[in-house]
C-alpha positions as CSV (number, residue, x, y, z in Angstrom):
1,X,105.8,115.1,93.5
2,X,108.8,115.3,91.0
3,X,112.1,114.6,92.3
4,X,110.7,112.4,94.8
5,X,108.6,110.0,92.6
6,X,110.3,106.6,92.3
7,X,109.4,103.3,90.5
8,X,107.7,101.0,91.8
9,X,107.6,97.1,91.1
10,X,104.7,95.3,92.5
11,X,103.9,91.4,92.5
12,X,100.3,89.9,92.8
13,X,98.6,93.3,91.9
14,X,95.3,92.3,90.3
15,X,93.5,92.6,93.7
16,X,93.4,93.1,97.2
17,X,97.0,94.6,98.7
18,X,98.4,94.9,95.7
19,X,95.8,96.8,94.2
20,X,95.0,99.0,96.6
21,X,99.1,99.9,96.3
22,X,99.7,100.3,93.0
23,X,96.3,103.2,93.5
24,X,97.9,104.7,96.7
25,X,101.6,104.6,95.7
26,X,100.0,106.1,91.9
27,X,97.6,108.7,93.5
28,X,101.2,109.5,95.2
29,X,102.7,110.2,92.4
30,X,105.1,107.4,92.1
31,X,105.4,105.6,88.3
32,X,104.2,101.7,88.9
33,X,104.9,98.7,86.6
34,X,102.4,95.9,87.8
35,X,103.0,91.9,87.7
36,X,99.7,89.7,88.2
37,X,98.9,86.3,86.2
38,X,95.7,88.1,85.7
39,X,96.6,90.7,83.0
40,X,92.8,91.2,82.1
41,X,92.7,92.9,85.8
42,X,95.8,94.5,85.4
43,X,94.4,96.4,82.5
44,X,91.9,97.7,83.7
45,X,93.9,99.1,86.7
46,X,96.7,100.3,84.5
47,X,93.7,102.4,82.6
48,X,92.2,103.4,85.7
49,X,95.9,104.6,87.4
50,X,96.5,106.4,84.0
51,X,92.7,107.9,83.5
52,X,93.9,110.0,86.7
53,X,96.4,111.4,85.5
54,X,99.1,108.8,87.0
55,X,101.8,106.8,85.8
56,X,101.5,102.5,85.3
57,X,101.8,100.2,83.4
58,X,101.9,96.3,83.0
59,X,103.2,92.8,82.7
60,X,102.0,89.1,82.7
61,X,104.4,87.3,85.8
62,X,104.0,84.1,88.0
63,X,106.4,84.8,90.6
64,X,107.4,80.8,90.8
65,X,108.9,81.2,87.4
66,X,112.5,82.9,88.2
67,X,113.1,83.4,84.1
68,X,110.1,85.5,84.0
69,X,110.7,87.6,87.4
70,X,114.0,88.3,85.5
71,X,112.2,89.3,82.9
72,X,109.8,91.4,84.3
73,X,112.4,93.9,86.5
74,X,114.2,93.9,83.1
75,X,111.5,95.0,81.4
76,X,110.5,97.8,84.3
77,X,114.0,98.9,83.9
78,X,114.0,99.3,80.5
79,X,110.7,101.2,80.2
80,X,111.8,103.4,83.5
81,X,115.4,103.7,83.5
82,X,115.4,102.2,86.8
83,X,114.0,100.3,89.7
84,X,113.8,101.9,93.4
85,X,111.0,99.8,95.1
86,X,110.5,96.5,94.6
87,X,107.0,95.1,96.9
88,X,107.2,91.8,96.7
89,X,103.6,90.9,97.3
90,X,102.0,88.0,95.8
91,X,101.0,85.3,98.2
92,X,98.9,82.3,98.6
93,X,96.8,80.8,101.5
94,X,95.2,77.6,101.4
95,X,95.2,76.7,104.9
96,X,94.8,73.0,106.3
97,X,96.1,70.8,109.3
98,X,98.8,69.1,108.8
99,X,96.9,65.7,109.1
100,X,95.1,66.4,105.6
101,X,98.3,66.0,103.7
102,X,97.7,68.3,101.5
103,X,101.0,68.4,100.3
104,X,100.2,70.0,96.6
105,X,98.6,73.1,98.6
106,X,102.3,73.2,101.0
107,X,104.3,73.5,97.7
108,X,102.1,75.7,96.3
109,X,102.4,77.8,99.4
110,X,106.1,77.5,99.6
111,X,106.6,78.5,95.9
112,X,105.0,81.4,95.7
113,X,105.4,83.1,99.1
114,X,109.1,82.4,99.6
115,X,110.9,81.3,96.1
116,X,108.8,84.0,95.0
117,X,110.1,86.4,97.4
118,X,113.4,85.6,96.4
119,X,112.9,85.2,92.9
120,X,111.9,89.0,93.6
121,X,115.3,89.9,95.4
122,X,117.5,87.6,92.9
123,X,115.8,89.9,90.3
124,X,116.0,93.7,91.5
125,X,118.6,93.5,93.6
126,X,121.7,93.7,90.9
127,X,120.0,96.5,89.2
128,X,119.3,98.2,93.2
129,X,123.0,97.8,93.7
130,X,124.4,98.6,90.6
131,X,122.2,102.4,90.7
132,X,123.4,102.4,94.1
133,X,119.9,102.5,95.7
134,X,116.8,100.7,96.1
135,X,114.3,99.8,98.6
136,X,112.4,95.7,99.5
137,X,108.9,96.0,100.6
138,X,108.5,92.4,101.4
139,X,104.6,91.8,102.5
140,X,104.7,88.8,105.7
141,X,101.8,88.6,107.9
142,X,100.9,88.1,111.4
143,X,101.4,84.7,110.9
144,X,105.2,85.7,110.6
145,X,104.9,86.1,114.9
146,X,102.8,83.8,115.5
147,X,101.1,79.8,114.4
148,X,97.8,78.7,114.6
149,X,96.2,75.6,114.0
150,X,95.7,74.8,110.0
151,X,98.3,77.8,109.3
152,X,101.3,75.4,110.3
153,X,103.2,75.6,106.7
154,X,101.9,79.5,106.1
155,X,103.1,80.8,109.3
156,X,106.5,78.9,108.1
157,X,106.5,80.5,105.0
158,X,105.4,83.9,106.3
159,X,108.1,83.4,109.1
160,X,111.0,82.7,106.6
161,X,109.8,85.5,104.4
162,X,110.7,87.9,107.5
163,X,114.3,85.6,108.2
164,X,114.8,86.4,104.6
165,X,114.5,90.2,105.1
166,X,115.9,90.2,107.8
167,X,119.2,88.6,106.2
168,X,118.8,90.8,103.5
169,X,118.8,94.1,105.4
170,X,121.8,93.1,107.6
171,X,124.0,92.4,104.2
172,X,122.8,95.7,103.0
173,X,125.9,98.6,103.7
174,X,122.8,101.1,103.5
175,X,122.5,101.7,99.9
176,X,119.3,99.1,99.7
177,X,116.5,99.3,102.8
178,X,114.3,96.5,103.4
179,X,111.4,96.6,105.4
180,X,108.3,93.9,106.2
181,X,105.2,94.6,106.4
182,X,102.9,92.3,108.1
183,X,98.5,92.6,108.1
184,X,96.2,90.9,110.3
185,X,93.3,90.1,109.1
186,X,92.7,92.0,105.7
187,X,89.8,92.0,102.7
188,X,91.4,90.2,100.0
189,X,91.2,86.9,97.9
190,X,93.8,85.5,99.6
191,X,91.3,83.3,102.0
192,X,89.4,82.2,98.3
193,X,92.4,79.5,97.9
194,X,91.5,78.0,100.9
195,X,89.8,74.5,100.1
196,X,89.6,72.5,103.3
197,X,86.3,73.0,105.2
198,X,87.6,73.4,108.9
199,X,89.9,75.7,107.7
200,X,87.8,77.8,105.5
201,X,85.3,77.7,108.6
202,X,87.3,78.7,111.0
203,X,89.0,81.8,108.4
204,X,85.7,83.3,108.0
205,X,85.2,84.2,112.0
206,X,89.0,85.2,111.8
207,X,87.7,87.6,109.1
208,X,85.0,88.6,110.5
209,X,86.6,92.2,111.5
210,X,89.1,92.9,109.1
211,X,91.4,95.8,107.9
212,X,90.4,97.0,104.3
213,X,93.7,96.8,102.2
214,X,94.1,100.4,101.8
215,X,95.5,100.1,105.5
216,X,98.2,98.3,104.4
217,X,98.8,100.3,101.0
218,X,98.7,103.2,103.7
219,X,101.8,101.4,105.6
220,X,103.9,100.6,102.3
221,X,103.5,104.1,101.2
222,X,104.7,105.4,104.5
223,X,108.1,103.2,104.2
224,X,109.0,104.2,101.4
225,X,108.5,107.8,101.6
226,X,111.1,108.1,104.4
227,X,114.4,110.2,103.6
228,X,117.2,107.5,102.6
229,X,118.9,107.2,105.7
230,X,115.5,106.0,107.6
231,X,114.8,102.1,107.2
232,X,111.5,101.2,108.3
233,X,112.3,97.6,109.1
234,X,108.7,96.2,110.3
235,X,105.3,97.2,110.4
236,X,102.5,95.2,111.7
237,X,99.1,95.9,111.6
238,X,95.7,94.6,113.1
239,X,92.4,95.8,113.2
240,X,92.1,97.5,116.5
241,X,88.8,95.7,117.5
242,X,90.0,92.0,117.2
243,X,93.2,89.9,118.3
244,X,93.5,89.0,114.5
């Protein structure tokens, strides 16, 4: 795939989405530089990716820390020589009703899956615009559409993380391409966080059909393979036997 292998950036990438990426975009021939607070899972990735004969390697990040975002992308630069996709991906989901006050779990929520986000475009985007190219993979969900009972402050999150894109690609003169990309239900961890019982309750029927990640690794890899004057702008995907 030389000439049109690119490198890749990818937030919360020890499991679920982001790991079933970083293997996709990899077995795709793209070079990957993968961010996770779990580095003992990243390592183990980064030696599987590279036992294959592909390109990855890795850094420690927490996404709410904009120094270390900074220094992340820096670092990806500096190993690479550049940055042309940049998945911002790492996301929380402790879901509650309002009425539970569980406002430790809301900030949570709103610091990783939107200052996160745009810790990720504060980050990448000097270095996209200064090469004169780049690409946002910003992961939303179905909950960026839609609300539903316990996901009041996700759903608000998820829908600013699509405003946000949105923003972004209308700025853009066409030299950086944005696109969301939004799954239904999916196996991941991301339900693990939830703590309140209702909610946790009511996630697992959600779940109960649900994509496998590599779906949505399936969709990423498909945005960014387009030719640079095609901007996939939103994909949204649901498992075909449920409403999820």
């Amino acid at each position: 795939m030389a000439g049109t292998a690119k490198v890749v950036l990818i937030t919360g990438a020890s499991s679920g989405i982001g790991a079933a990426t970083a293997r996709r975009l990899a077995a795709d021939g793209h070079r990957l530089f993968l961010g996770a607070r779990r580095t003992d899972r990243l390592e183990v990735l980064v030696g599987e990716i590279t036992a294959a004969g592909g390109s990855g390697a890795f850094q420690q990040l927490d996404v709410t820390d904009a120094a270390r975002v900074r220094t992340f992308v820096t670092a990806a630069r500096e190993l690479y020589g550049r940055v042309d996709v940049m998945v911002n991906n790492a996301g929380v989901m402790p879901l509650s009703p309002l009425e539970a006050l569980r406002v430790e779990e809301w900030d949570r929520m709103i610091d990783v899956n939107v200052r996160g986000v745009l810790y990720g475009i504060a980050a990448a985007l000097p270095v996209m615009k200064d090469q004169g190219a780049g690409h946002f993979v910003n992961i939303a969900s179905v909950g960026a559409y839609e609300v539903v009972p316990t996901g009041a402050v996700y759903c608000g999150t998820k829908f600013a993380v699509r405003a946000i894109s949105e923003g972004l690609r209308q700025e853009s003169t066409g030299d950086i391409r944005v696109s969301v990309v939004s799954p239904g239900a999916t196996e991941s961890e991301l339900a693990d966080s939830i703590s309140d019982p209702r909610a946790r309750e009511d996630m697992e029927k959600y779940r109960s059909v649900a994509l496998p990640a590599s779906a949505i690794a399936d969709a990423i890899a498909y945005a960014i393979s387009q030719p640079p004057e095609v901007d996939v702008n939103e994909i949204v995907l649901r498992p075909a036997a449920g409403a999820q």
